[in-house]
N, C-alpha and C positions, 0 to 999 in steps of 0.2 A: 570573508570566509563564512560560510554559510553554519549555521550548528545542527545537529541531530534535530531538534524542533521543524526548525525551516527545513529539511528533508522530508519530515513522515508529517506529512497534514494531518491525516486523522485514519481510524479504523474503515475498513468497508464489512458492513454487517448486512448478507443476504444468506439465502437460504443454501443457496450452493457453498459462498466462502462456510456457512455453520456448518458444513456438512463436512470439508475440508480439517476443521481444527480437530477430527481425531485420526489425520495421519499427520499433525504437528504443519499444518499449512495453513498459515495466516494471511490476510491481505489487506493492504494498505491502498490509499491514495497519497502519492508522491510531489515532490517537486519534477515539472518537467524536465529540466536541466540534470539531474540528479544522476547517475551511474550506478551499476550494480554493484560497484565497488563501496561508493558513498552510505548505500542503502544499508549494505551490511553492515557497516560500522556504528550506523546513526540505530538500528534495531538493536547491535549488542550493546549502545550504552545507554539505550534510554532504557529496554526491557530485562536488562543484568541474565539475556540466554546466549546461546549459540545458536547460529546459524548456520546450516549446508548446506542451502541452495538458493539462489536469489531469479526468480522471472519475471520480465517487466515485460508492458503491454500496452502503448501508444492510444489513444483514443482521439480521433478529431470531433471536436464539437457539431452537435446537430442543427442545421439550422432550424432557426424558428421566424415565427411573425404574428404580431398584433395590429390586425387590422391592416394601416398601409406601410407600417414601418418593419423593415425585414430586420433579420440579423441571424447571430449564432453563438451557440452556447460556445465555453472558452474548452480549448485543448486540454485535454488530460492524462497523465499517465496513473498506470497501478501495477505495485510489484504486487508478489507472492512469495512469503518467504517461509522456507521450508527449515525447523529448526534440528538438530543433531537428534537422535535417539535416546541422548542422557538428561539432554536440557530440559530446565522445566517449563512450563506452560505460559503464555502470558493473559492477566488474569482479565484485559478489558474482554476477550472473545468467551468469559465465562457464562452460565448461566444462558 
């Protein structure tokens, strides 16, 4: 069984998600396998908020190449997760 950690890999910090965190929407990169169900459980126990809305968004990798050798970046997902009105902030999108 997988834990909160192996869910949420890390923050996604761009200028649109900064833009996002003051209507309390935050964005992550996921586990592929992961569920919207999964996602919210593993946010409300790593970040101690609430959560009301979770959207996830599939990404296939890009191919690339060096020189003669081809290949392609690895698949990725990213949730969005939208926390309640009363909840408070989570503090890595600070600053």
């Amino acid at each position: 069984m997988k834990t909160a950690h192996d869910i949420i890999k890390r923050p996604i910090i761009t200028e649109q998600s900064m833009d996002q965190v003051a209507e309390k929407k935050y964005t992550f990169e996921v586990d592929k396998a992961a569920n919207k169900i999964q996602i919210k459980k593993a946010i409300e126990e790593i970040f101690k908020v609430k959560v009301e809305k979770v959207t996830t968004i599939n990404y296939d990798g890009k191919p690339k190449r060096m020189g003669v050798h081809a290949g392609k970046r690895a698949d990725w997902k990213k949730a969005v997760v939208k926390l309640t009105a009363d909840s408070k902030t989570i503090e890595v999108f600070e600053n």
